[in-house]
N, CA, C and O atoms as a CHARMM CRD file, in Angstrom:
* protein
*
  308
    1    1 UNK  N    108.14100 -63.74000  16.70900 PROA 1      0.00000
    2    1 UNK  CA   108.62300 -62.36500  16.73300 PROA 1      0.00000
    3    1 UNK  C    108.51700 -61.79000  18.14000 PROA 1      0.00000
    4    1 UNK  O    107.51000 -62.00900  18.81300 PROA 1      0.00000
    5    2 UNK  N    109.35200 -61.19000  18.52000 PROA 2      0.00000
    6    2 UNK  CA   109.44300 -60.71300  20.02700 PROA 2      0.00000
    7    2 UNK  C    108.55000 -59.46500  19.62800 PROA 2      0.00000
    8    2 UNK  O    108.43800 -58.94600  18.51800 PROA 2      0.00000
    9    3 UNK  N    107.84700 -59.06400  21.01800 PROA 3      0.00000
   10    3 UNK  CA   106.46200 -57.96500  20.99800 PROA 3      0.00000
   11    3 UNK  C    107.26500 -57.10500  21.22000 PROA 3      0.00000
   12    3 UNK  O    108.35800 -57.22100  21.77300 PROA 3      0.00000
   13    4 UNK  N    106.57700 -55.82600  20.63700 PROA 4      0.00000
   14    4 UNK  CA   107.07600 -54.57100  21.04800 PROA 4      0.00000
   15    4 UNK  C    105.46100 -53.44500  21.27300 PROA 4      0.00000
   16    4 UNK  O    104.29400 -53.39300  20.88500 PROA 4      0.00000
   17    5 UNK  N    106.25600 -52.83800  22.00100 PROA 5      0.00000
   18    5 UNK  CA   105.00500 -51.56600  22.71000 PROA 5      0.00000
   19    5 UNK  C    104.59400 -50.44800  22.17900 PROA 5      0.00000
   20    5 UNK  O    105.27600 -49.46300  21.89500 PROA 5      0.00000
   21    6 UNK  N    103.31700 -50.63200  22.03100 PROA 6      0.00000
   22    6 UNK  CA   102.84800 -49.23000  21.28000 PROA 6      0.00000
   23    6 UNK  C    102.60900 -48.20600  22.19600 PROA 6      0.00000
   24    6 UNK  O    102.10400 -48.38600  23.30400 PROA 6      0.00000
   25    7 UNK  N    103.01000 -47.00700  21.69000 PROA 7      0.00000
   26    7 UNK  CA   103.12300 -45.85600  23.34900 PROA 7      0.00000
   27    7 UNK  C    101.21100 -45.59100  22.92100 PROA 7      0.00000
   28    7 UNK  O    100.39300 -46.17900  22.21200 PROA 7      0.00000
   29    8 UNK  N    101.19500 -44.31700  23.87000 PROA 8      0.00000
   30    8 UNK  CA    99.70900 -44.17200  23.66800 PROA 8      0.00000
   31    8 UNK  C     98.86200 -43.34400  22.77000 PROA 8      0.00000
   32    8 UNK  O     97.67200 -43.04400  22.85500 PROA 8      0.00000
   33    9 UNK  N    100.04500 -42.96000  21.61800 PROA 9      0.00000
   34    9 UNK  CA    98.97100 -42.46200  20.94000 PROA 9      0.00000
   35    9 UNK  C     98.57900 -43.84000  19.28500 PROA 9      0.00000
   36    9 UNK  O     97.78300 -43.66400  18.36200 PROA 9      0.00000
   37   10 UNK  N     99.23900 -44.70400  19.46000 PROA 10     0.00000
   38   10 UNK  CA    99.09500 -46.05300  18.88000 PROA 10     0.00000
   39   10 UNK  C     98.24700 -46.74800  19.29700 PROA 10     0.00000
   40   10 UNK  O     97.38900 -47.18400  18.53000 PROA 10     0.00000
   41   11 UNK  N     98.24600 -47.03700  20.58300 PROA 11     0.00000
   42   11 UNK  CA    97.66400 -47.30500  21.54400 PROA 11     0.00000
   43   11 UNK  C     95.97700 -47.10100  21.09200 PROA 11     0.00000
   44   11 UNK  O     95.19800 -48.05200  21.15800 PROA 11     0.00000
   45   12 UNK  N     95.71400 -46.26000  20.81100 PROA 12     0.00000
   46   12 UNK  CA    94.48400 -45.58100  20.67100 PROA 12     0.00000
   47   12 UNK  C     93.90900 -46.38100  19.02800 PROA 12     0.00000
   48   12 UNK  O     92.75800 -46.55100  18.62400 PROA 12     0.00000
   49   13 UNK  N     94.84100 -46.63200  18.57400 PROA 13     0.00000
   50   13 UNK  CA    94.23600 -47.32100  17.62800 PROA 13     0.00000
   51   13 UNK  C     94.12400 -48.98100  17.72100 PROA 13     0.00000
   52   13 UNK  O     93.09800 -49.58700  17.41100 PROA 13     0.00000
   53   14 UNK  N     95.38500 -49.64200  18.21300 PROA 14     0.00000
   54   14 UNK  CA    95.58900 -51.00300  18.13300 PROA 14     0.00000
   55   14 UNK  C     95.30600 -51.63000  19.57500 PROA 14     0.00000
   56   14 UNK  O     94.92200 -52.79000  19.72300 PROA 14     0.00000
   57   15 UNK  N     95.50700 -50.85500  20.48200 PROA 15     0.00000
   58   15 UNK  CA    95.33400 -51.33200  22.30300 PROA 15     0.00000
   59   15 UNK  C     96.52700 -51.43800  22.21500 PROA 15     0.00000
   60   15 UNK  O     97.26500 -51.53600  21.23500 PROA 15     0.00000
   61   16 UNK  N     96.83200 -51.40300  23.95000 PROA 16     0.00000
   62   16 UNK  CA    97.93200 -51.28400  24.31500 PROA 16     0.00000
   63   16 UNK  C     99.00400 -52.28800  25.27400 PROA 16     0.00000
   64   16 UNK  O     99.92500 -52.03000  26.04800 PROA 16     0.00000
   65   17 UNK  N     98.41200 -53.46500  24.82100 PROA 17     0.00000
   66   17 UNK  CA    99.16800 -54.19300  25.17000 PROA 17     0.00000
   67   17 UNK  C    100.28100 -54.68000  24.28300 PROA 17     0.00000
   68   17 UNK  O    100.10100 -54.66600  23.06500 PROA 17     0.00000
   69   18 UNK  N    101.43000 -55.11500  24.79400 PROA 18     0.00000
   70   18 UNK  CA   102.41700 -55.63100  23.62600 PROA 18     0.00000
   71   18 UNK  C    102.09400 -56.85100  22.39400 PROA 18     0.00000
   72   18 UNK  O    101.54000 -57.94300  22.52500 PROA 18     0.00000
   73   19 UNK  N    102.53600 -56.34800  21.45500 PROA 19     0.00000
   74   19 UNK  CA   102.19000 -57.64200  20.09800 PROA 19     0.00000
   75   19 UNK  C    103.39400 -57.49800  19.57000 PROA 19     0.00000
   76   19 UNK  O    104.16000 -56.53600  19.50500 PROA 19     0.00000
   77   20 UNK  N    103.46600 -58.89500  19.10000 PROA 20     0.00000
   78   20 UNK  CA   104.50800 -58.83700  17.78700 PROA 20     0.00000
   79   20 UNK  C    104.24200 -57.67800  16.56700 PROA 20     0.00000
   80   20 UNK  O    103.15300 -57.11000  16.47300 PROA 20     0.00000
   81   21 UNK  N    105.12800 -57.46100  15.84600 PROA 21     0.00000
   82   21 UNK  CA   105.02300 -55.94400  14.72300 PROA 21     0.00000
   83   21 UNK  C    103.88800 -57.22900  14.00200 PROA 21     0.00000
   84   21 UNK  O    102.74700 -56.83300  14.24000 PROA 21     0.00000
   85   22 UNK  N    103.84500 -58.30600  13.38700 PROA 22     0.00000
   86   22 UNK  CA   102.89400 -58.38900  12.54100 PROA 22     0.00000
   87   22 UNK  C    101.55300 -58.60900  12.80400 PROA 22     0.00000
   88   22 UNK  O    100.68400 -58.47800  11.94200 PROA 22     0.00000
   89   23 UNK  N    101.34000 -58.93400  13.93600 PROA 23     0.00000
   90   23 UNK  CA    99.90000 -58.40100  15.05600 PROA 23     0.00000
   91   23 UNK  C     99.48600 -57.36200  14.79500 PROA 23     0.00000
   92   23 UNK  O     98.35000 -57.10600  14.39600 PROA 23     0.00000
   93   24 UNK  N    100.70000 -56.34900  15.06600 PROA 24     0.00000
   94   24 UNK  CA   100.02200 -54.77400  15.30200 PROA 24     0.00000
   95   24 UNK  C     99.79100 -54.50700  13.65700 PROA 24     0.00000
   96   24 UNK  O     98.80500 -53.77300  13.58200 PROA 24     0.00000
   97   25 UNK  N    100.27100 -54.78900  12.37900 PROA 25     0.00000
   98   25 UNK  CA   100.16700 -54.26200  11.42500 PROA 25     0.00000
   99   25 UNK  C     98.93600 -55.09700  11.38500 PROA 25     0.00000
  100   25 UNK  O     98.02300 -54.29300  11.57600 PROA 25     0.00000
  101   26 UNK  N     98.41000 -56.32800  11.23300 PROA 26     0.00000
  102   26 UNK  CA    96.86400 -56.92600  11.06100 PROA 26     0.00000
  103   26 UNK  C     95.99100 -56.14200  11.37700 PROA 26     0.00000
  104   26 UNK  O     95.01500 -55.84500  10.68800 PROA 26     0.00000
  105   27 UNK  N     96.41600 -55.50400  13.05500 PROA 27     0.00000
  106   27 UNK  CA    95.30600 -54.81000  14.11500 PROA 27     0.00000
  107   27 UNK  C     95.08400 -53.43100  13.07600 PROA 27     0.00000
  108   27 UNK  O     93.90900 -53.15000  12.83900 PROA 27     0.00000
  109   28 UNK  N     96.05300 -52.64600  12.51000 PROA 28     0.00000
  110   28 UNK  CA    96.22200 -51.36500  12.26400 PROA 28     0.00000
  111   28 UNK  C     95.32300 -51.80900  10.33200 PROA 28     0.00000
  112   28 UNK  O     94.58800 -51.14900   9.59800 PROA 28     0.00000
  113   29 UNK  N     95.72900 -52.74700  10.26200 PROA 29     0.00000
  114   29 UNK  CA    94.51000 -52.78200   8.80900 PROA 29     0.00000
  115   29 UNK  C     92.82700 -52.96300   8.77000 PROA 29     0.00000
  116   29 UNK  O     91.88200 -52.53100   8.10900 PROA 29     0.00000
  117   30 UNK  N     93.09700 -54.00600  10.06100 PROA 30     0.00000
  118   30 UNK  CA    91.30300 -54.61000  10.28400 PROA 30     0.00000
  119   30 UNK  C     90.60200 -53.17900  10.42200 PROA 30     0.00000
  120   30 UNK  O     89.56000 -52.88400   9.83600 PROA 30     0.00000
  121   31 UNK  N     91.64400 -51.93500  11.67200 PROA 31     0.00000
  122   31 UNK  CA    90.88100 -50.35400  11.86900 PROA 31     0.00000
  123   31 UNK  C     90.89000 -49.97000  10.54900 PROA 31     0.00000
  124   31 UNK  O     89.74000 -49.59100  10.32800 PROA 31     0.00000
  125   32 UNK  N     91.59400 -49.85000   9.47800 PROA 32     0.00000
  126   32 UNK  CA    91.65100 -49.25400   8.65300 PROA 32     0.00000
  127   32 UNK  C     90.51600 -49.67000   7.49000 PROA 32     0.00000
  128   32 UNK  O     90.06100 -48.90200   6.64300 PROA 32     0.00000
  129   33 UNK  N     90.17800 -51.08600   7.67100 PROA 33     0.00000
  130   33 UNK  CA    89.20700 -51.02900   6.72400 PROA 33     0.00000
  131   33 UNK  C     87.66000 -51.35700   7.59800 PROA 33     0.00000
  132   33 UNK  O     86.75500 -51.82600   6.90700 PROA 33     0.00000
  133   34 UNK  N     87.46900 -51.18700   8.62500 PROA 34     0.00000
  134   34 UNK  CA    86.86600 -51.66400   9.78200 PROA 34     0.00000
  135   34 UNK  C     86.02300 -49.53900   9.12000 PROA 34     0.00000
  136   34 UNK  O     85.07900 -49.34300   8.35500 PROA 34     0.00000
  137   35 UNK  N     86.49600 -48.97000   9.50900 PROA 35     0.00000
  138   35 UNK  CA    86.44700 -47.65900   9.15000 PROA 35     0.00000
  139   35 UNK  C     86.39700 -47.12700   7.78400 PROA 35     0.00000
  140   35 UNK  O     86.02300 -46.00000   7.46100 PROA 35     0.00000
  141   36 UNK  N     86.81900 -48.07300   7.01200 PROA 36     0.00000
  142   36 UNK  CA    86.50200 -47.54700   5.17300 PROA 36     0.00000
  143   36 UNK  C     87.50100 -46.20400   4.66400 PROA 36     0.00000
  144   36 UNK  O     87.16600 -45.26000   3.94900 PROA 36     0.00000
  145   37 UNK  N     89.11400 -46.53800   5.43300 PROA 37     0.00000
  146   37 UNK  CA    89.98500 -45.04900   5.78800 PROA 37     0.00000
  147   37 UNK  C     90.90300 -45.61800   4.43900 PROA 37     0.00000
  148   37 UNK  O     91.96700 -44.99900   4.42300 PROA 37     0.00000
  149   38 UNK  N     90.83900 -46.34500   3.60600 PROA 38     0.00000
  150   38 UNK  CA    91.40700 -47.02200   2.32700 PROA 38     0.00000
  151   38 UNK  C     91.22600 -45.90100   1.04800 PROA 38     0.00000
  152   38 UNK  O     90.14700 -45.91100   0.45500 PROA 38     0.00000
  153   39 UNK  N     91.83000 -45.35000   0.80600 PROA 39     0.00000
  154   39 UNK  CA    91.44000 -44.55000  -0.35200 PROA 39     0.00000
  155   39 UNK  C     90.62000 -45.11700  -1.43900 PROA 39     0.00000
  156   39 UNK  O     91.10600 -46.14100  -1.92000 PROA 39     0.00000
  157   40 UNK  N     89.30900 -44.65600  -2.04500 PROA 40     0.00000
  158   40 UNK  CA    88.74900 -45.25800  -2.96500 PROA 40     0.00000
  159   40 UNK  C     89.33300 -45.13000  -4.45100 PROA 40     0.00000
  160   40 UNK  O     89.36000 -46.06400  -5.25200 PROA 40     0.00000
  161   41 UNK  N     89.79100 -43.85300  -4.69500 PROA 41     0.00000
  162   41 UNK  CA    90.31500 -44.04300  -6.07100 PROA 41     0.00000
  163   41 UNK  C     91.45900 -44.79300  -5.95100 PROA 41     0.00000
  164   41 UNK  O     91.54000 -45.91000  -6.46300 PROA 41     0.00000
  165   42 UNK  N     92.96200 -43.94900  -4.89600 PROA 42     0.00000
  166   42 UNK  CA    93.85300 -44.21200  -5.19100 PROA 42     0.00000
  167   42 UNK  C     94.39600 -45.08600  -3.88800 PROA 42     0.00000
  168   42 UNK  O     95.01500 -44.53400  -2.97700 PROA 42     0.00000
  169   43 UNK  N     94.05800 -46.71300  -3.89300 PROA 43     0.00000
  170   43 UNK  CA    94.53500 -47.86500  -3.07200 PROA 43     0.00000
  171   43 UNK  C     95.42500 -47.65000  -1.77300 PROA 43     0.00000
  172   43 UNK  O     95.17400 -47.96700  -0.61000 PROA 43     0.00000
  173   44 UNK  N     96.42600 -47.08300  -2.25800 PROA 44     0.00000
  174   44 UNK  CA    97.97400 -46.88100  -1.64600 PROA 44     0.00000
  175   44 UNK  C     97.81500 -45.72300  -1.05500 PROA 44     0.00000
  176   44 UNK  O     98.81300 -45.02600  -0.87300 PROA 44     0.00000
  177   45 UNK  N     96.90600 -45.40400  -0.75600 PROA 45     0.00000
  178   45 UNK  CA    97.06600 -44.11900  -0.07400 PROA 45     0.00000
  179   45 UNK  C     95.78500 -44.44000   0.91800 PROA 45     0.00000
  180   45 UNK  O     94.71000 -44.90800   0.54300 PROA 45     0.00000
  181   46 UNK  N     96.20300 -44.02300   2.49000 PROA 46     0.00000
  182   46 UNK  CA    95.49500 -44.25300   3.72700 PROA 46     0.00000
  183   46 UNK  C     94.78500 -43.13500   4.03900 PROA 46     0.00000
  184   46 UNK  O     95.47900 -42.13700   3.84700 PROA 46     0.00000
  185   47 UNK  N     93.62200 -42.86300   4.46500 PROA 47     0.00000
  186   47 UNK  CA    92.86000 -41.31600   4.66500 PROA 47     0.00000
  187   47 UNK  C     92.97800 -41.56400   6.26000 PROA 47     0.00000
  188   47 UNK  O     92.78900 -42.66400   6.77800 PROA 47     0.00000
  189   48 UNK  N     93.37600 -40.18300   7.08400 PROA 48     0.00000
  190   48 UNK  CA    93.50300 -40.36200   8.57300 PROA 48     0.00000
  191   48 UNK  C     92.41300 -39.88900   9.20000 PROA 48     0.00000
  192   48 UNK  O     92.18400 -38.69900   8.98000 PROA 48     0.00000
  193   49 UNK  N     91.43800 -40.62900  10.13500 PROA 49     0.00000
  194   49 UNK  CA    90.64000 -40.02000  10.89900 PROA 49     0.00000
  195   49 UNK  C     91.59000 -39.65600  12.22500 PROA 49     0.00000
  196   49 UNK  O     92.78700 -39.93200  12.30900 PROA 49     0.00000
  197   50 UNK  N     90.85900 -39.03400  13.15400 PROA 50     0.00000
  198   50 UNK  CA    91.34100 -38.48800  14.02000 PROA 50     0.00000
  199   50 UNK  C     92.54000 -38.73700  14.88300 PROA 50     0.00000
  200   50 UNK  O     93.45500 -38.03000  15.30500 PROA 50     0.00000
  201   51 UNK  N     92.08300 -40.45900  15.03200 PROA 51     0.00000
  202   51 UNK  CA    93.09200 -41.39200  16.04100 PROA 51     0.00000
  203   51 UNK  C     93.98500 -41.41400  14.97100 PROA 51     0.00000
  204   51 UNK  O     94.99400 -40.79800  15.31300 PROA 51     0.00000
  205   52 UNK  N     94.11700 -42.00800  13.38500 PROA 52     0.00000
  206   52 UNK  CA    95.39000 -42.23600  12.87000 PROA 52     0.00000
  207   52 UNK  C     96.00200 -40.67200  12.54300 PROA 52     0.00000
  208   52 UNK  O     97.22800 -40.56400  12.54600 PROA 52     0.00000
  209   53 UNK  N     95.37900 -39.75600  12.33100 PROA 53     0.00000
  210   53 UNK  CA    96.07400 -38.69000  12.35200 PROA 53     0.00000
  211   53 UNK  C     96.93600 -38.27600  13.30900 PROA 53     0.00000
  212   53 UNK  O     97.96800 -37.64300  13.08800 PROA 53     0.00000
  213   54 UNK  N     96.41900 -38.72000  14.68000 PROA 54     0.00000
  214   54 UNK  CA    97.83700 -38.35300  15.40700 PROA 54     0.00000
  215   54 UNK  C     98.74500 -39.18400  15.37900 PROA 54     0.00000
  216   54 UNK  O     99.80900 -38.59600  15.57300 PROA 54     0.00000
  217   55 UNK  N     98.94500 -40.66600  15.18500 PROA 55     0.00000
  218   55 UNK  CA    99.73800 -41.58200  14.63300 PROA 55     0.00000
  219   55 UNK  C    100.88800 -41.34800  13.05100 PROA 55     0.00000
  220   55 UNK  O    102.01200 -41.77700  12.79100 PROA 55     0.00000
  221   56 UNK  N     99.69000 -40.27100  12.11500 PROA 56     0.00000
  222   56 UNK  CA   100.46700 -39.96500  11.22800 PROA 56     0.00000
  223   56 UNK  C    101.22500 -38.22100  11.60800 PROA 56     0.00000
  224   56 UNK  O    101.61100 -37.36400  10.81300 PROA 56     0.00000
  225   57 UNK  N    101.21600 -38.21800  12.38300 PROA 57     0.00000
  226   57 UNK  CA   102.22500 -36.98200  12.72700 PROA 57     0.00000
  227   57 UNK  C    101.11800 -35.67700  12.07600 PROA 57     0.00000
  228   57 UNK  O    101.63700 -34.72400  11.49500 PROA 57     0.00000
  229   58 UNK  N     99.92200 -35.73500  12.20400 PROA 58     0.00000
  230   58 UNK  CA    98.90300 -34.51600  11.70000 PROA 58     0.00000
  231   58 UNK  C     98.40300 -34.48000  10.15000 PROA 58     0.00000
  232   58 UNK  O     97.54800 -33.73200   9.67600 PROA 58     0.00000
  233   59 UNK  N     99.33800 -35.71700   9.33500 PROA 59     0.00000
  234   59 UNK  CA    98.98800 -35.67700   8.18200 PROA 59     0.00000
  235   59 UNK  C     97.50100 -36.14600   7.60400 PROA 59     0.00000
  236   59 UNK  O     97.24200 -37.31200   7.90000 PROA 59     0.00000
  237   60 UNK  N     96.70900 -35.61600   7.01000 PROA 60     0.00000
  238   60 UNK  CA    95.57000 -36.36700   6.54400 PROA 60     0.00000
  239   60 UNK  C     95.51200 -37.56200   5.31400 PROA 60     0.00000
  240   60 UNK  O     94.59400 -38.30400   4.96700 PROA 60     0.00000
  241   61 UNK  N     96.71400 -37.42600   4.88700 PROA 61     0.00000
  242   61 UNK  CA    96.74800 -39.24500   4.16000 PROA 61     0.00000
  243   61 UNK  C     98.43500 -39.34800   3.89800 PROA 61     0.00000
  244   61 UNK  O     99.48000 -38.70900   3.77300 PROA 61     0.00000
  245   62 UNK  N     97.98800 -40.30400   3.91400 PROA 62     0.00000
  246   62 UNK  CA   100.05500 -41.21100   3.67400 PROA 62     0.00000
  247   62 UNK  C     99.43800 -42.24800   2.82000 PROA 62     0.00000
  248   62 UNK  O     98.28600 -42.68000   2.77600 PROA 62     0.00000
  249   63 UNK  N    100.79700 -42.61000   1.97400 PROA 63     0.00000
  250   63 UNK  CA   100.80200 -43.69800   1.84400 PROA 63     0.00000
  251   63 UNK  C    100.87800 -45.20100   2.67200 PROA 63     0.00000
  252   63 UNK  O    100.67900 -45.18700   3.88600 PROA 63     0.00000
  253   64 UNK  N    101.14400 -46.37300   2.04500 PROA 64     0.00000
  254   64 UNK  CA   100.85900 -47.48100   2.88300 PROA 64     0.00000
  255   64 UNK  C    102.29100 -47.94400   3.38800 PROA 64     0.00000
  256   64 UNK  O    102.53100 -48.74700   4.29000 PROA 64     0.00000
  257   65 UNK  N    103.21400 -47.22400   2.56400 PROA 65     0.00000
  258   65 UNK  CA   104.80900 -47.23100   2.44500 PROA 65     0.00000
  259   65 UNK  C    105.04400 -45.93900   3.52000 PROA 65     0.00000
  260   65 UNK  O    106.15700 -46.03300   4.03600 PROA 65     0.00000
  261   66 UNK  N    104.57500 -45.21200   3.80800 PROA 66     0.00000
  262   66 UNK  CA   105.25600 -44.04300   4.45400 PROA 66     0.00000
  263   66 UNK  C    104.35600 -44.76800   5.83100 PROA 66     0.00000
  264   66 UNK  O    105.19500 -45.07600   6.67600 PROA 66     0.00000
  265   67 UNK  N    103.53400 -44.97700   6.10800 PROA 67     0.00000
  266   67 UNK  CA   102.16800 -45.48000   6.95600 PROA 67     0.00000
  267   67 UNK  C    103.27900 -46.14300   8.30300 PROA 67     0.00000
  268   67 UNK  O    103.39000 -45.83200   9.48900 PROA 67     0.00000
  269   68 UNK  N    104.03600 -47.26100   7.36600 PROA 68     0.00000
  270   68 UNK  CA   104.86900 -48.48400   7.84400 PROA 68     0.00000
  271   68 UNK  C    106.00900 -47.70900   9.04200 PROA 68     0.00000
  272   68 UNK  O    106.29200 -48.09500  10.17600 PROA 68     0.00000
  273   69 UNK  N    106.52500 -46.43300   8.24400 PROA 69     0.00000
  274   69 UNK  CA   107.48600 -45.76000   8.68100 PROA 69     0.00000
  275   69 UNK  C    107.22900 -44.85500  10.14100 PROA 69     0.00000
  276   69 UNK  O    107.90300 -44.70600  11.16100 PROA 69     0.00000
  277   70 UNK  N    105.88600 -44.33500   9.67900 PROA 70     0.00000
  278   70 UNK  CA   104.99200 -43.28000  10.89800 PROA 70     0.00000
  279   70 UNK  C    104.89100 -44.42400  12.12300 PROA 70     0.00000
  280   70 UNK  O    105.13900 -44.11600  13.28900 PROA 70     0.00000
  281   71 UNK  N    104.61600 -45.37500  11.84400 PROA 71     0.00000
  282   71 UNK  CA   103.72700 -46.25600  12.80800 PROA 71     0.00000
  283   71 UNK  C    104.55000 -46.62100  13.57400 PROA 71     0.00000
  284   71 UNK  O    104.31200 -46.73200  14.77700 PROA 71     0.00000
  285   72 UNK  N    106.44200 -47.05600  12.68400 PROA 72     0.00000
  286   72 UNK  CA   107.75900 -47.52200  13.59900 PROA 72     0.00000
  287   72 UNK  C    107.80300 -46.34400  14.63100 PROA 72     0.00000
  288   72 UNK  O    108.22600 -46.54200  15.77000 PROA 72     0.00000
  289   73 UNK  N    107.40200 -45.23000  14.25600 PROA 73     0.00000
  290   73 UNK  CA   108.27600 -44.24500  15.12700 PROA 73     0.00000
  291   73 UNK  C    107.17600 -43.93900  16.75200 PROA 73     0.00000
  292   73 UNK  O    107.36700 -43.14400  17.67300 PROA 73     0.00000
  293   74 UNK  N    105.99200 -45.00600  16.52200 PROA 74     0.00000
  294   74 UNK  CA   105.26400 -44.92900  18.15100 PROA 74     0.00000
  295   74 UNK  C    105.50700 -46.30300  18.66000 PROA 74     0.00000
  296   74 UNK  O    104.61200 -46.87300  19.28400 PROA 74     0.00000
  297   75 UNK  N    106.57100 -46.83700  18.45700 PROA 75     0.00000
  298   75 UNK  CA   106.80900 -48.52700  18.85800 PROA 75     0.00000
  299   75 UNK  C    107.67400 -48.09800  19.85200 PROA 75     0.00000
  300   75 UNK  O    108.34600 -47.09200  19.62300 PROA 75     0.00000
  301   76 UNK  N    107.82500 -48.89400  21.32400 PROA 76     0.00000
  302   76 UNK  CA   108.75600 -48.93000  22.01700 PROA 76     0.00000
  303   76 UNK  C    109.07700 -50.40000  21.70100 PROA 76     0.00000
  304   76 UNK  O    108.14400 -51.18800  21.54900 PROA 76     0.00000
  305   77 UNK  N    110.54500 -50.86700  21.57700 PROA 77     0.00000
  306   77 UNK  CA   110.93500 -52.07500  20.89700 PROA 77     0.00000
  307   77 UNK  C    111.32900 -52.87500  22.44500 PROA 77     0.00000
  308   77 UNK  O    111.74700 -54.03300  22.45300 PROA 77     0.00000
């Protein structure tokens, strides 16, 4: 898979050097459960600490389906 660039507020979660998209989605789960940000009742739904909150556009939880979508939109391809 050809790498693409995470600007810097991605950056802040995954580092900022270029990865392939399925790198950066590994990197963006290991933080996510590295941190315990997994919803306990409800699976599919991501809780944002500070760094993924600005990644999720200010939201405090997304889903893992909307997550995918937020995350395309800090990629430089």
């Amino acid at each position: 898979m050809k790498p693409v660039q995470p600007d810097d507020t991605l950056a802040a979660v995954v580092g900022s050097k270029p990865l392939p998209r399925s790198e950066l989605t590994k990197k963006l789960w290991d933080y996510i459960k590295k941190n315990k940000l997994q919803d306990a009742k409800k699976r599919t739904q991501i809780n944002a600490d500070d760094s993924l909150k600005a990644v999720f556009n200010g939201k405090k939880q997304v889903s893992m389906f909307e997550m995918t979508k937020l995350v395309s939109g800090h990629i430089k391809a």
